[in-house]
C-alpha positions in Angstrom: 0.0 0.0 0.0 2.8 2.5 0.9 4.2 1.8 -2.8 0.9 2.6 -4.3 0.6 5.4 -2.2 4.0 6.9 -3.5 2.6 6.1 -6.7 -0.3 7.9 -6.4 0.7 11.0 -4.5 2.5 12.9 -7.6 -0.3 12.3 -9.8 -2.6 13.6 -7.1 -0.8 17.0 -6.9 -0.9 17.7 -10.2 2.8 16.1 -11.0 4.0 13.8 -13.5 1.5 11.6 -15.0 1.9 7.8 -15.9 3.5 7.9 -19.0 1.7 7.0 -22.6 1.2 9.4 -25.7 -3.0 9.3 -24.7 -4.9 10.4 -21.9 -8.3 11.3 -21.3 -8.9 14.4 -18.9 -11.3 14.2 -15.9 -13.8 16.9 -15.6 -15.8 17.5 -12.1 -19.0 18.0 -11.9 -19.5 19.0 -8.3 -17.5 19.9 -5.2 -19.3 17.0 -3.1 -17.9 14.8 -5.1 -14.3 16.2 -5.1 -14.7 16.4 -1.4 -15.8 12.6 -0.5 -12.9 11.6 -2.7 -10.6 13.4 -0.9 -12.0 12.7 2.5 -10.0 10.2 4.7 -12.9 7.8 5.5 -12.5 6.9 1.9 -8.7 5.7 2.6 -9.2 4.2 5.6 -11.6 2.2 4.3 -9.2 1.3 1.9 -6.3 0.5 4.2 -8.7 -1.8 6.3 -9.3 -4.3 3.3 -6.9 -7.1 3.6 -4.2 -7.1 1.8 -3.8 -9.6 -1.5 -1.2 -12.3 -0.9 0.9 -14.0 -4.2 2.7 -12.4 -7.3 0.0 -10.4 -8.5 -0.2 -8.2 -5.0 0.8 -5.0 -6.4 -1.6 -5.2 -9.7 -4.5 -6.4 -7.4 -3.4 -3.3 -5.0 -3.9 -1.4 -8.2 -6.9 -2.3 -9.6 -8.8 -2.4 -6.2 -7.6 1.1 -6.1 -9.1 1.9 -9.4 -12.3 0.1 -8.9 -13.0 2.0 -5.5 -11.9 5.3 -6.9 -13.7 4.4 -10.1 -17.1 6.6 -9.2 -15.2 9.4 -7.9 -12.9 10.4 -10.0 -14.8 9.7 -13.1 -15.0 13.5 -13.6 -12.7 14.9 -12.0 -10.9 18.0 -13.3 -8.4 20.3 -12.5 -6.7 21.7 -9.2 -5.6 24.6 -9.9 -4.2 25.8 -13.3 -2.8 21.7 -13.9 -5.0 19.5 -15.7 -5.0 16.0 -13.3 -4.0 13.3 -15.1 -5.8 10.4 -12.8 -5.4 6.8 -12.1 -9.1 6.4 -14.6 -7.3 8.3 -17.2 -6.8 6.6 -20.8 -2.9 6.0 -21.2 -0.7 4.3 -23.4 2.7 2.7 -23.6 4.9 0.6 -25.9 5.2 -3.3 -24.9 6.0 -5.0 -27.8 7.4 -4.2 -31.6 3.9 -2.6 -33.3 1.9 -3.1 -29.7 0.7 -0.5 -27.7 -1.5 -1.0 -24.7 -4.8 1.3 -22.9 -4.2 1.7 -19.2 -7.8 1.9 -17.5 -10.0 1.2 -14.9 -10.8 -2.1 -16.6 -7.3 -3.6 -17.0 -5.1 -3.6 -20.1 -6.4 -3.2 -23.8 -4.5 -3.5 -26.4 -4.9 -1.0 -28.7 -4.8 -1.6 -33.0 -1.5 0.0 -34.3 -0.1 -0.2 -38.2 2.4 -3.3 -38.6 5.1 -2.4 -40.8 6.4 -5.2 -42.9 10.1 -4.9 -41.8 11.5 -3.9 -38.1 14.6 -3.1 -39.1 14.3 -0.8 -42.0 13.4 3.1 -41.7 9.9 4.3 -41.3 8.5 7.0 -43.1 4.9 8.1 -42.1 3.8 10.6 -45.2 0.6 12.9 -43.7 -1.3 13.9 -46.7 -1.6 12.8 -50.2 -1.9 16.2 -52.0 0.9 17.7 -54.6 3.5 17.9 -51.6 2.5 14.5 -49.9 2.6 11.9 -53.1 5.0 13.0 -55.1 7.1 13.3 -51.7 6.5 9.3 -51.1 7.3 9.1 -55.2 10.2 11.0 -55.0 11.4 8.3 -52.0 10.5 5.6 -54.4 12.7 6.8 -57.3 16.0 6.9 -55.6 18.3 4.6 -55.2 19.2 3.2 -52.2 21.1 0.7 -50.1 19.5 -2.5 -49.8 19.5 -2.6 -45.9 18.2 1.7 -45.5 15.7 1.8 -48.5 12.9 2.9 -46.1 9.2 1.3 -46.0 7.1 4.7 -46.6 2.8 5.1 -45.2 1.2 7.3 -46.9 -1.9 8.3 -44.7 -5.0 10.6 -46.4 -8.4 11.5 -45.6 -9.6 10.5 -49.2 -8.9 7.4 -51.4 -7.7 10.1 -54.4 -5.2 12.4 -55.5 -6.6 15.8 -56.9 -5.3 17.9 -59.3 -6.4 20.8 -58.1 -5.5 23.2 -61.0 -7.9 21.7 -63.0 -11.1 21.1 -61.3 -12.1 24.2 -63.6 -12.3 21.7 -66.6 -14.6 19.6 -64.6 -17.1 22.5 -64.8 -16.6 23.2 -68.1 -16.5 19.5 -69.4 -13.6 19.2 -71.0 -12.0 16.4 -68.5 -13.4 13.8 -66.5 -12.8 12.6 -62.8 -10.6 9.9 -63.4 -8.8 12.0 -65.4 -7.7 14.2 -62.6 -8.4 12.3 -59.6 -7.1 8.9 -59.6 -7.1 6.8 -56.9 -4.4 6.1 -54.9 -4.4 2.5 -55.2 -4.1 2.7 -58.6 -1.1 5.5 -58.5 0.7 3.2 -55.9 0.2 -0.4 -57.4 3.9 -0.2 -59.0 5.4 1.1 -56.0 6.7 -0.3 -52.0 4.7 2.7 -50.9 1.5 1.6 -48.5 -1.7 3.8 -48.3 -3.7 4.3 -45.6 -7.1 6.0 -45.9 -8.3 7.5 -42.5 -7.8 11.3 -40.9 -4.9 12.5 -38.2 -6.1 12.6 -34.7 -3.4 14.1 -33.2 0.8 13.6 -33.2 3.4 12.8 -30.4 6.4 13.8 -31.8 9.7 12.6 -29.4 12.7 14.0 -31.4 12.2 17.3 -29.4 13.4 15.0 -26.6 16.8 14.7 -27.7 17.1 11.3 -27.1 16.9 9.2 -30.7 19.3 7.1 -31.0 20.6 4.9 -33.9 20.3 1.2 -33.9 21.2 -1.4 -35.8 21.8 -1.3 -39.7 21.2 2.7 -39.2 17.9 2.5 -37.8 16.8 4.7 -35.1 14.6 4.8 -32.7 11.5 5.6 -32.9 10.4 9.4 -34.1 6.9 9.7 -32.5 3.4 8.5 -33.1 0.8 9.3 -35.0 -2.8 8.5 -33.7 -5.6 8.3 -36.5 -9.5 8.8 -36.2 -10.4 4.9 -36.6 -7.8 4.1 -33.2 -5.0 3.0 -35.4 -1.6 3.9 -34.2 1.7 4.6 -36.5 5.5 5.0 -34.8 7.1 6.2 -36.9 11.1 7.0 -37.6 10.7 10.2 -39.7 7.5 12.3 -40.7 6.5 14.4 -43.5 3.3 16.8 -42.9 1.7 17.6 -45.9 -2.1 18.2 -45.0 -2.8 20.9 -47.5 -5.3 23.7 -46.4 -9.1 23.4 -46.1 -11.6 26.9 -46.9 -11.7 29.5 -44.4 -15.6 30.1 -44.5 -16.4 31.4 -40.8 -15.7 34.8 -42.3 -18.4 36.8 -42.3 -22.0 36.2 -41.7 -23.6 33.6 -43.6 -20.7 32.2 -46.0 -20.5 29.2 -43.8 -24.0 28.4 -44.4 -24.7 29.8 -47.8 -21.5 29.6 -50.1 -19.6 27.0 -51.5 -15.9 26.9 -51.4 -13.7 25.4 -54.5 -10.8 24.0 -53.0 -11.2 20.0 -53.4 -13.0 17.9 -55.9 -16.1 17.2 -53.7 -16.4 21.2 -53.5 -16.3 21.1 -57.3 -18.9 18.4 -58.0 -21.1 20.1 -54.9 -20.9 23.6 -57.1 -21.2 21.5 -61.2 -24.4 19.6 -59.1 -26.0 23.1 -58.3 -25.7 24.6 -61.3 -26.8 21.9 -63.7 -29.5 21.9 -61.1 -29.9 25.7 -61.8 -29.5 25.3 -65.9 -32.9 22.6 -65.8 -34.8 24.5 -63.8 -34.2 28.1 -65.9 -33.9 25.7 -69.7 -36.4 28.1 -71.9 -36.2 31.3 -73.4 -38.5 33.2 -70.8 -36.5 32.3 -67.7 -34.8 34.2 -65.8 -30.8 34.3 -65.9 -28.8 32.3 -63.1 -27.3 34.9 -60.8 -23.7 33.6 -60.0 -22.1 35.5 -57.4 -17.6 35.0 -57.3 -16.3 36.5 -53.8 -13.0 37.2 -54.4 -10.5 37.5 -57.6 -7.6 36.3 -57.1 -6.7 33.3 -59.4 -9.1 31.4 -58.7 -12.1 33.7 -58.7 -10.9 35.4 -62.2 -10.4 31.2 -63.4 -14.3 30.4 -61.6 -15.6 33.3 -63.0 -14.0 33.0 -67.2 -15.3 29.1 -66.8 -18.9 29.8 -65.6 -19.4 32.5 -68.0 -18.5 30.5 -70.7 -20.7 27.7 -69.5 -24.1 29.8 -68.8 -23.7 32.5 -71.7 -26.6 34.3 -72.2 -28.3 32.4 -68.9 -25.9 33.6 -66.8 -25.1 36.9 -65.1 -21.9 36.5 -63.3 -21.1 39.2 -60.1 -17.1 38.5 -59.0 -16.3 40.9 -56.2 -13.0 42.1 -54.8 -11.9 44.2 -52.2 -8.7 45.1 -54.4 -9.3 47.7 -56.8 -8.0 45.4 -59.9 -8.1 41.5 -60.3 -5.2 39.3 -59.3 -2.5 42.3 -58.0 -0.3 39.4 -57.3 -0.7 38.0 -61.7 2.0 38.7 -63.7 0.5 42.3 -66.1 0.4 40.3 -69.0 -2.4 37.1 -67.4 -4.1 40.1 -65.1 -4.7 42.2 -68.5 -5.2 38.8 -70.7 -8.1 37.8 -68.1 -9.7 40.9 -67.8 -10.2 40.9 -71.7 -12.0 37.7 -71.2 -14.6 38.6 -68.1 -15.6 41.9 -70.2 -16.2 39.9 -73.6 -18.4 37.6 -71.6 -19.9 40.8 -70.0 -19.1 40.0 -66.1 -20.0 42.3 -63.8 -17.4 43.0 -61.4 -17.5 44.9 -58.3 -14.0 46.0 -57.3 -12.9 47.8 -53.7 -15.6 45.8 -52.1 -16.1 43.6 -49.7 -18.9 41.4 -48.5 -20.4 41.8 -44.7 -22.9 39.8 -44.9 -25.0 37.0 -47.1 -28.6 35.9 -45.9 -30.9 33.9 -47.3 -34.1 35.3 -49.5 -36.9 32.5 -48.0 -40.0 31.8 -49.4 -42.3 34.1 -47.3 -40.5 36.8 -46.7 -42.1 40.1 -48.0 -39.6 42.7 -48.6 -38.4 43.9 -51.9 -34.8 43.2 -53.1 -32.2 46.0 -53.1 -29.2 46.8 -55.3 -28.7 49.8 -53.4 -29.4 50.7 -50.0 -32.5 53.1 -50.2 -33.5 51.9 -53.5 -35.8 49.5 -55.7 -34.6 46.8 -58.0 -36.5 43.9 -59.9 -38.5 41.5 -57.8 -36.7 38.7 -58.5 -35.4 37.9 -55.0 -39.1 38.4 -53.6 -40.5 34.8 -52.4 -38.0 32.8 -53.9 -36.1 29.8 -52.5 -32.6 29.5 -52.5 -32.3 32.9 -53.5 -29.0 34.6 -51.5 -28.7 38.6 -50.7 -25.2 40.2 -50.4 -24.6 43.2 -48.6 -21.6 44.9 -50.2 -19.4 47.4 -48.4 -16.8 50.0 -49.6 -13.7 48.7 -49.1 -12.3 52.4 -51.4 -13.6 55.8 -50.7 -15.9 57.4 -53.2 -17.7 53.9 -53.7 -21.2 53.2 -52.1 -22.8 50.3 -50.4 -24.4 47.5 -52.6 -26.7 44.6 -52.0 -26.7 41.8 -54.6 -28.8 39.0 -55.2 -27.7 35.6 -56.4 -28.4 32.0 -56.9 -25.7 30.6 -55.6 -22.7 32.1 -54.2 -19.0 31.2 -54.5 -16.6 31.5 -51.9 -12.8 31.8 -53.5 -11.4 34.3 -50.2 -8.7 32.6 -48.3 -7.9 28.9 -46.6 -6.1 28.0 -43.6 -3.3 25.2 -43.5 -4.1 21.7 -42.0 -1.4 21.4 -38.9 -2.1 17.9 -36.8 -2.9 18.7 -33.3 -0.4 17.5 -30.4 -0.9 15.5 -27.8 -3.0 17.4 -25.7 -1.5 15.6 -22.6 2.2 16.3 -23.5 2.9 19.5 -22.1 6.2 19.3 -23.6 5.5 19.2 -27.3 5.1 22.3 -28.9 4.5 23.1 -33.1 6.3 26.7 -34.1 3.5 28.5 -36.2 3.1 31.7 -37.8 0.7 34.3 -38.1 -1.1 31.9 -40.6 -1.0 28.5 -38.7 1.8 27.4 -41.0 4.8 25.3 -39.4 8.0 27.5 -39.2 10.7 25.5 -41.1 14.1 25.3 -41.6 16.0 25.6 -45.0 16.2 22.6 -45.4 12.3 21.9 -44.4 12.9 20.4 -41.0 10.1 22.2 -38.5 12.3 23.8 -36.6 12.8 21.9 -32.8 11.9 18.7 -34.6 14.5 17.3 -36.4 12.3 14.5 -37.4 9.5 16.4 -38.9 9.9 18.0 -42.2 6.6 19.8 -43.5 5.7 21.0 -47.3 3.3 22.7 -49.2 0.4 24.6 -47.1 1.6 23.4 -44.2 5.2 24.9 -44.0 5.5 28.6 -43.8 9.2 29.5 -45.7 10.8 32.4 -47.5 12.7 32.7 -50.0 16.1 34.3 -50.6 14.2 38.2 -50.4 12.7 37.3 -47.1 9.3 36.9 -49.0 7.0 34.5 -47.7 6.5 31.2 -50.6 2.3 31.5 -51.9 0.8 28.2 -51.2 0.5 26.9 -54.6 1.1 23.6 -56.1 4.1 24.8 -58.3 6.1 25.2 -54.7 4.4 21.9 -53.3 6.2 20.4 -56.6 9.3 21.3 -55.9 9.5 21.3 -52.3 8.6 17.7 -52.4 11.7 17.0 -54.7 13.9 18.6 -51.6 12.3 16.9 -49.2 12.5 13.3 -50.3 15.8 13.8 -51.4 16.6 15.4 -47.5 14.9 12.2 -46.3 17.3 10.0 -48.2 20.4 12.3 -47.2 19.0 12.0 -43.2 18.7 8.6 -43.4 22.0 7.9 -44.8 24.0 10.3 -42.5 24.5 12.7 -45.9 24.6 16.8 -45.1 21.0 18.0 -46.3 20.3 21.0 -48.8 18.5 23.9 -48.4 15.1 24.2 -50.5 15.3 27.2 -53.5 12.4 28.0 -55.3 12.6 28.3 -58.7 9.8 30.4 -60.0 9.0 28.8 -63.8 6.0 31.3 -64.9 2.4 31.4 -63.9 -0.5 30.1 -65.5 -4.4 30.4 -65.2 -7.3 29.0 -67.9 -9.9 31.6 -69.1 -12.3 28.9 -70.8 -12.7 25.9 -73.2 -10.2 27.1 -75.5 -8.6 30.0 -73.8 -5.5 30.8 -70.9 -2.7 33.0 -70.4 0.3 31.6 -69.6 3.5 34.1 -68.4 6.7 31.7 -68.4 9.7 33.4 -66.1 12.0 32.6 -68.4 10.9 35.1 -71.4 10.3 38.5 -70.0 7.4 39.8 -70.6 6.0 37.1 -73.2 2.2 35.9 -72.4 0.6 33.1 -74.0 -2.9 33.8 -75.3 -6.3 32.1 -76.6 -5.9 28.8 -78.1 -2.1 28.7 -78.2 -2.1 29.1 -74.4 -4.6 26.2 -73.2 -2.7 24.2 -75.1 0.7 24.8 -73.8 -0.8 24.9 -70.1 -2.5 21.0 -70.5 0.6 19.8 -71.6 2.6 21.6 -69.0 0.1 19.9 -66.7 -0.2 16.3 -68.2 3.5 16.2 -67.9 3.1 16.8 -64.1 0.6 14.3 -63.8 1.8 11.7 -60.3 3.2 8.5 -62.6 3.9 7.6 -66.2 1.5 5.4 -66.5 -1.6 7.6 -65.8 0.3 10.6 -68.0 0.0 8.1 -70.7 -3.6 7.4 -70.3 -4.9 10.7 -69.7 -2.8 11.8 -72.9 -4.4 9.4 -75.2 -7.9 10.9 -73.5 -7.0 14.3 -74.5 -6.1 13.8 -77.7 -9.0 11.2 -78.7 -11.4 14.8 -77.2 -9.9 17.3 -78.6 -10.1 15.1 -82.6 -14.0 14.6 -82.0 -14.2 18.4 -80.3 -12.0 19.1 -83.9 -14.5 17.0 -86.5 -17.8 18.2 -84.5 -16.8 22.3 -85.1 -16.0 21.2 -89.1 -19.4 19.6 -89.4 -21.1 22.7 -87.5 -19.0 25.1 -89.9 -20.0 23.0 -92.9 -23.4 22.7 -92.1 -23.8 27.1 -91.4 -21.9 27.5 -94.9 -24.5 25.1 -96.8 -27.2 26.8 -94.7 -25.8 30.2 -95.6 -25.4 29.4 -99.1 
């Protein structure tokens, strides 16, 4: 009793807790209950029970212990500023090789955990399977390595499919299909050592902050950390690459969260092609009204949303893109800002620039007031007793402008995105992520998070500057290349070689206005931008060569080119048949 009672006494003042990367915190719920636990009848009672005789004294000390504190401690919080980590408290602890256990009132559980095919090579836990996270693991799988360090790579992602994300456009306008540019991982991987895993990131337990990995045998260390996933699985891992991505910042202002759809990942752009072919049946006739789009923001992805949808509605479509910049894409080279503009004004968009929105609400089916375009004033009673019909409040973001109110039927939200950074282990007081202003992880130069030598991240989820001090956009050309860095800093790591600090090479920008249209400014010809036809076609080429594998750059080529010779003999026959028609 005296050793459980040394056991338990830290804990009780708020000391060290038992050791384990999980544990679940006790909340109280009333001071009576605080107050029996801690009264003395409760340990005497305790101390009067016999004690257990054989091996097995101490654990049956234990779990009497936990069976009589069971009902008070239950929810049991915090003294003080320290959260109690209590005896009831979920822990756990490596046994075995790939084992962990749960520590609990009930015993021992053992708890699943991901069984990697060899001990003794180096693991490599890959978080996210965007631009940065893939070709990361493919990258790893391309060099060349010694037989006994080549290391046995997981690649772990919320969905069972890469995405291109620079062309879900051409999902909207048609011109590729799903497979296309979201294949599955299975497939990507089939040729490869590399293992997927399909499941979301709980939380992290990094230990190379610790300062105590060590190599072992053959050069494998010790272990890096864990990684705890949603379904209960558990990965240790040697090395780890984050590579989340970012997800749409909606909770903005009021009403985007409910009311607009982002277009970031390919269920947002089947969610927004879904609504409007919705919208295009139920407006099909001459005498319906036009589909009110409404594009907030116009950076390159609003300008790209709002060239695409034009082209799609036409003449049924009134597209609204707003901007609280007084020009579209200030960051575009001059030559893809003026290229795009030319293309929203042929297609008659309206755009409302040095705006902002402050607020979208919902026009519902009884309410009686009359729409505004401008505060104070009348405008068609579309808006009145419609469903699904959204309201925009515009506000001045430049002096000399007035507030606006615009109606739509359906609302696009294009306005920022915040990186994906695992949480830590709550319970690990110790652990600790460096972030900046934007929730990025503050790396290295050679993409290491810094105070984790075991941790590289890419892509949204590392924050880095370049040589002018400039922070790197999150886009996938940096993803692209910071991968190539990182899995050859992996390789260099694990084989004791010095590691090289990232450069980004910027190669030119690019951005598709339509069907048949994009500008294209390459950095290595000053002031040269790629127009109209000439341009789409040099950006899907510059694309399908960027596509994950051979193999799938191969098939999607042949797709490509077997669309574009039917899209070639379908506009002959339709300029045949206007000249016969004409003649």
């Amino acid at each position: 009793m005296s050793q459980l009672g040394g056991r338990c006494c830290p804990i009780l003042g708020g000391g060290p807790a038992v050791n384990g990367p999980r544990r679940a915190e006790i909340h109280p719920q009333s001071r009576r209950q605080l107050a029996h636990f801690r009264s003395p009848r409760l340990w005497r009672a305790m101390a009067s029970r016999e004690p257990f005789k054989g091996k097995a004294t101490q654990n049956q000390w234990e779990k009497l212990f936990l069976d009589c504190t069971r009902r008070y401690t239950s929810d049991l919080s915090i003294f003080g500023k320290t959260p109690v980590r209590f005896f009831c408290s979920i822990s756990s602890s490596r046994v075995q090789d790939n084992r962990f256990v749960r520590h609990s009132s009930e015993g021992e559980t053992e708890l699943p955990s991901y069984t990697w095919p060899d001990n003794q090579r180096p693991r490599v836990c890959i978080l996210g399977g965007g631009f940065g996270g893939l070709y990361t693991a493919l990258r790893l799988e391309s060099l060349v390595w010694p037989d006994d360090r080549k290391p046995q790579v997981l690649l772990v992602d919320q969905s069972d499919q890469f995405v291109f994300k620079p062309m879900l456009y051409e999902l909207l306008s048609g011109e590729v299909d799903d497979w296309e540019i979201a294949p599955s991982f299975t497939d990507l991987l089939k040729n490869t050592s590399v293992q997927f895993v399909k499941d979301r990131v709980k939380f992290i337990r990094p230990l190379d902050h610790l300062n105590h990995i060590e190599m072992g045998e053959l050069g494998r260390s010790c272990s890096g950390g864990l990684v705890h996933l949603e379904s209960g699985i558990i990965i240790e891992y040697d090395w780890l690459v984050l590579a989340l991505g970012a997800e749409a910042k909606l909770d903005v202002v009021p009403g985007s969260a409910e009311y607009a759809f982002p277009f970031l990942t390919l269920e947002d752009a089947r969610k927004v092609n879904s609504k409007l072919t919705t919208l295009e049946r139920q407006r099909f006739g001459k005498d319906s009204p036009p589909i009110h789009v409404a594009i907030v923001g116009c950076g390159y992805s609003g300008v790209e949303l709002a060239a695409t949808i034009s082209e799609r509605l036409e003449d049924r479509g009134i597209i609204q893109a707003i901007n609280v910049e007084t020009t579209i894409c200030p960051n575009a080279p001059p030559g893809n800002r003026e290229a795009a503009l030319r293309v929203l004004q042929s297609r008659k968009t309206q755009l409302f620039l040095g705006y902002f929105v402050s607020c979208i609400k919902e026009v519902s089916a009884s309410e009686d007031s009359v729409g505004m375009t401008r505060i104070g004033e009348e405008m068609s009673i579309d808006a009145k007793n419609h469903r699904n019909k959204f309201i925009l409040e515009l506000q001045p973001a430049q002096r000399g402008l007035e507030s606006q109110i615009l109606e739509a039927d359906i609302v696009l939200w294009t306005v920022g995105c915040k990186p994906v950074i695992p949480h830590l282990d709550p319970f690990d007081q110790s652990n600790t992520f460096p972030l900046n202003g934007r929730g990025q992880a503050e790396t290295d130069e050679t993409l290491r998070v810094r105070g984790h030598p075991r941790i590289f991240a890419i892509g949204d989820s590392a924050a880095l500057r370049d040589s002018s001090g400039k922070l790197l956009p999150a886009t996938a050309q940096v993803a692209f290349q910071q991968a190539d860095f990182a899995g050859w800093n992996l390789w260099a790591a694990i084989n004791d070689r010095p590691l090289l600090p990232f450069r980004f090479q910027k190669l030119g920008e690019m951005m598709t206005l339509g069907r048949n249209d994009a500008a294209i400014s390459p950095s290595f010809i000053e002031s040269l931008t790629l127009e109209g036809p000439l341009g789409h076609a040099a950006r899907k080429i510059a694309y399908l060569l960027r596509l994950p594998t051979d193999e799938h750059r191969i098939k999607v080529g042949i797709s490509w080119l077997t669309k574009s010779v039917v899209d070639s003999v379908a506009s002959l026959q339709s300029t045949v048949t206007k000249v016969i028609s004409g003649s």
